[in-house]
N, C-alpha and C positions, 0 to 999 in steps of 0.2 A: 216275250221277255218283259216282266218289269223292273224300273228301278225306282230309286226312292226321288228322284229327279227326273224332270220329260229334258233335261240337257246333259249335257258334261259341265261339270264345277270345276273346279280347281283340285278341290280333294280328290278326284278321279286320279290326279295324279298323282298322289300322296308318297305312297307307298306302304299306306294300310288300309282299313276296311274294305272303302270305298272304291281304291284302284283292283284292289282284291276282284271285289265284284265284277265290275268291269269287263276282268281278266276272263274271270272263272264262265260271266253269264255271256259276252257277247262275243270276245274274240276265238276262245278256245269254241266254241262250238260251233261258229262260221267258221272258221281257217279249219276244222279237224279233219277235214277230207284230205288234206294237202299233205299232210307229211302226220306219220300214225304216234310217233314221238314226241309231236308238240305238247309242250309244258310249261312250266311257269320259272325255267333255272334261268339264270343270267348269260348262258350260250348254250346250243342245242349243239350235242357231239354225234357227230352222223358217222356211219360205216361209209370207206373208200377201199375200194380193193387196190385202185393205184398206190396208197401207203403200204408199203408190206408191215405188217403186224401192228398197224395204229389206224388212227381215227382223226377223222377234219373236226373242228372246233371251231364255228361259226357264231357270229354277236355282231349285235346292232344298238347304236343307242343315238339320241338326239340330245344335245346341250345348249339351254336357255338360260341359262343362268343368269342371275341380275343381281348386283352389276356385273357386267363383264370382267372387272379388273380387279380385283378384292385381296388382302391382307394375307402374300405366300402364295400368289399363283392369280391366274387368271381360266378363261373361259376355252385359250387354244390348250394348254396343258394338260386342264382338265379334262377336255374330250379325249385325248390321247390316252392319262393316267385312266381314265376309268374306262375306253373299250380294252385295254391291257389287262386291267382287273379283273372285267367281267370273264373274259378268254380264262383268267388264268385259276379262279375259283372251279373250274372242271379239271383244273390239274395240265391244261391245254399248255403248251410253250408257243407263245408269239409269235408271228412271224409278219405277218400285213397288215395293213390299216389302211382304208380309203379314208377320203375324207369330202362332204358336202357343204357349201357355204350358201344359205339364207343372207343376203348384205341388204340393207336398208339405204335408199338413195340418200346421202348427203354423209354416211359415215366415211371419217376420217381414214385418210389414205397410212397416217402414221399406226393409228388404233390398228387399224389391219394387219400392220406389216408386225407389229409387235406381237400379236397373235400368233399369226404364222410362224416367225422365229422359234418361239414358244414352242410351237407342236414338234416342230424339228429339235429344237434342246430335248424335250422328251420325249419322241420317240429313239433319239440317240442314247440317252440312261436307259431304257428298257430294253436298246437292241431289238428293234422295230424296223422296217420301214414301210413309210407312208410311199404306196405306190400310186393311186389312182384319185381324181379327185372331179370334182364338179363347181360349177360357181353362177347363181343364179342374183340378179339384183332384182329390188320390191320398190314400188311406190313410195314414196316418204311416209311415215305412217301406220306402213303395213307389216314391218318387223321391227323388232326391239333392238337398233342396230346391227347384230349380226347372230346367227344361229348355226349350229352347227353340227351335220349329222356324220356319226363314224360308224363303220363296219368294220371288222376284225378276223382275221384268219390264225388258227392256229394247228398244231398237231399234239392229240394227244396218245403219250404212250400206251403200249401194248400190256394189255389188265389191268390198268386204272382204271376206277369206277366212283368219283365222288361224286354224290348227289346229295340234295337235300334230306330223301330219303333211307338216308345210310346210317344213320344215329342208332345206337345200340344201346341199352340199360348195361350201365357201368363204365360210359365214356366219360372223361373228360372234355369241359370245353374251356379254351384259352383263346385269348385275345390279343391281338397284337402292339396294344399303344393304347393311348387315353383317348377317351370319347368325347366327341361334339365341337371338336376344334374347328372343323370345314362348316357347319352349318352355324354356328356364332362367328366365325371372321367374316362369312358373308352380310350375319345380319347386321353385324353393328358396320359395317360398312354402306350398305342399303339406309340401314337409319340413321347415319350419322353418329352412330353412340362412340362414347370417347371413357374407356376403362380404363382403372390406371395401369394395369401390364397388357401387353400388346398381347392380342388373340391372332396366330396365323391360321391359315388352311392348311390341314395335312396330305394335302394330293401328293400320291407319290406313287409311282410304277409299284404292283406287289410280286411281278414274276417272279425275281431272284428268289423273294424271301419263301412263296411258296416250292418253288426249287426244294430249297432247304430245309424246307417242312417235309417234304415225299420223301427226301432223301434218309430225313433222321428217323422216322416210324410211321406206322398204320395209321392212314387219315381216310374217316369216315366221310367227311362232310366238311365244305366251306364255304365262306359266303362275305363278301364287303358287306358290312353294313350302309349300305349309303342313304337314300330316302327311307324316312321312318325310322334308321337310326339301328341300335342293335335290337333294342326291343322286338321291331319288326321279324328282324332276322330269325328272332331263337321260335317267336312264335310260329312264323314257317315253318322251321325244324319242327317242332312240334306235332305241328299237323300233320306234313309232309310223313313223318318217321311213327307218327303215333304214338309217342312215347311223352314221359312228363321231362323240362327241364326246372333245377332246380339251382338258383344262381344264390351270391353273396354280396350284400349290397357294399358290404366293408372293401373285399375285394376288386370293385371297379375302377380303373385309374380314370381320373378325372382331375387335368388342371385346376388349381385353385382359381385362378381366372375364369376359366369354365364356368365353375360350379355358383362362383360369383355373379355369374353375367348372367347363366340361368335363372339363380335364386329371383336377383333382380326382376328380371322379365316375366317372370313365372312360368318357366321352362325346365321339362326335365331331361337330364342329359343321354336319358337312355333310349329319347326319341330324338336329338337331334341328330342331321346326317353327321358322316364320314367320309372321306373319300382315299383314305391313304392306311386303311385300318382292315382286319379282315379276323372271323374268329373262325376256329376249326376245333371241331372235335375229334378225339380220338381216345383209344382205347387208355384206363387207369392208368394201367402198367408200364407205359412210356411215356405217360403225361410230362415226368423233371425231366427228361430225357430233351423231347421236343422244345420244353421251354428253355431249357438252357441254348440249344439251338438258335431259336429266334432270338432272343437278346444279344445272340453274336452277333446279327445284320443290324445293319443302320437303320431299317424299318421297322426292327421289332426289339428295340433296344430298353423298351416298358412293359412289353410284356408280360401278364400275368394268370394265372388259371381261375377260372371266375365261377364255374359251378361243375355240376356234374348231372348224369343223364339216371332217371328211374325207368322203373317201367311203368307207374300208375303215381297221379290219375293223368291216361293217355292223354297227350294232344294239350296239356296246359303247361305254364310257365310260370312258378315259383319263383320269389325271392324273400330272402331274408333277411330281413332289414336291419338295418343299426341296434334299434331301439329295443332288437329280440324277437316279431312277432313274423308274421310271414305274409306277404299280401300276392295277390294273384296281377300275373304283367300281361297285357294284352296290346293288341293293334289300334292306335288311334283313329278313328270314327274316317277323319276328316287332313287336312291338310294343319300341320303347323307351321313350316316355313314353307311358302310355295317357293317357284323360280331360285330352288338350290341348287339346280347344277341342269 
């Protein structure tokens, strides 16, 4: 194996190129003996004969976030809203959550307790619960205050099949809400930037709303856009499906604040993360259907339909810009906000 680095960087954990790599060159092919399914989806849904007519829905994730406490949510919520996500992008319904705690000697006994609270306020909105847990304390030094790893159980129904690879020539894809809200309320909280409309974090449980989504029509494919942003996401799809996606750059909801705090930074919002957003594709023919749907729930109350799927040229992702012309959207190299969730 080689890579472009004799270490792991940061961008390894990006959520484009470079974690890509990673993925593709060293885990999946040490781990491939272990289970013949392993993949790259955000939970692996394994056959259990003990479900009669369904499937386990299994996910794991680890939460570093920096800061801890940021603008609409903090680092316990967040670990909870997004293994809830991961589960529920396979169409999975929730059901457990563990949860592992990394603590750094000297962290505050209050900072803790408001965490945990935290995880309990949202695993109670998603109708969760957190059954099992672990708690490890570090040298002064040796963690970033406190870290936090969750695993997730879920059940997915009997003939649901969403995958990455599900995307078809002549779907629709729509989007749940405006983008880059979770990865600007972190930053400018990290660097102290001070805008003049208040940036929050979108974390929010997505179960209900995909509920709502299976329930109103044929859904090929879903997916949070979280690290890397959506960009990331459609470019998966792409690959994943083999197919060309072709987006709208007019149609992408984007706070004004947002688009502002990027301009600023030199940030573009289709790579910052999300944590409370999710887009799904599905067939033309019930695209208004679906949307009107989401815009009933509180999470998908901005929803909109952002591009649609060709069959050629496979495996890339168009958009078409403002200005009329079309440019090609791809995976960032490298990391641009580390330490976002």
């Amino acid at each position: 194996m080689t890579f472009r680095a004799d270490k792991i960087m940061l961008g390894h954990g990006s959520g484009g190129k470079m974690m890509r790599e990673l993925i593709e060159r060293l885990f999946l092919p040490a781990l491939k003996g272990s289970y013949p399914g392993l993949g790259s989806e955000d939970s692996a849904v394994l056959p259990m004969p003990e479900i009669p007519n369904g499937r386990l829905a299994l996910t794991t994730d680890t939460y570093v976030v920096s800061p801890l406490f940021f603008p609409g949510g903090n680092i316990g919520d967040l670990a909870v809203n997004g293994t809830v996500n991961d589960l529920s992008m396979s169409g999975a319904k929730p059901l457990y959550l563990t949860a592992g705690f990394v603590i750094e000697e000297g962290f505050l006994f209050a900072d803790l307790f408001k965490i945990v609270i935290s995880m309990k306020e949202a695993a109670d909105r998603a109708s969760v619960a957190i059954v099992a847990g672990d708690t490890k304390v570090v040298e002064r030094g040796k963690a970033d205050g406190v870290f936090i790893n969750t695993a997730g159980v879920g059940v997915v129904p009997a003939g649901l099949n969403i995958t990455a690879k599900g995307l078809n020539p002549g779907d629709a894809l729509l989007v749940s809400g405006t983008l880059g809200d979770h990865g600007m309320a972190v930053l400018s909280r990290r660097e102290g930037l001070d805008f003049e409309a208040n940036i929050e974090s979108d974390t929010a449980p997505l179960n209900g709303l995909v509920a709502d989504i299976i329930a109103a029509g044929e859904v090929h494919a879903l997916r949070d856009p979280t690290r890397g942003g959506l960009a990331s996401t459609l470019v998966e799809f792409a690959a994943e499906s083999g197919i060309c996606i072709v987006i709208d750059e007019s149609s992408l909801p984007v706070r004004e604040p947002v688009r502002g705090a990027c301009e600023i930074l030199g940030l573009d919002p289709l790579y910052v993360a999300n944590e409370g957003k999710l887009v799904v594709a599905v067939p033309k023919s019930c695209a208004r259907d679906v949307l009107a749907v989401m815009r009933e729930n509180a999470c998908g109350r901005e929803s909109a339909i952002i591009g649609e799927v060709l069959a050629e040229p496979a495996g890339k992702v168009l958009m078409k810009t403002i200005i009329g012309g079309t440019r090609i959207v791809d995976m960032l190299s490298g990391e641009q906000l580390p330490r976002i969730c």
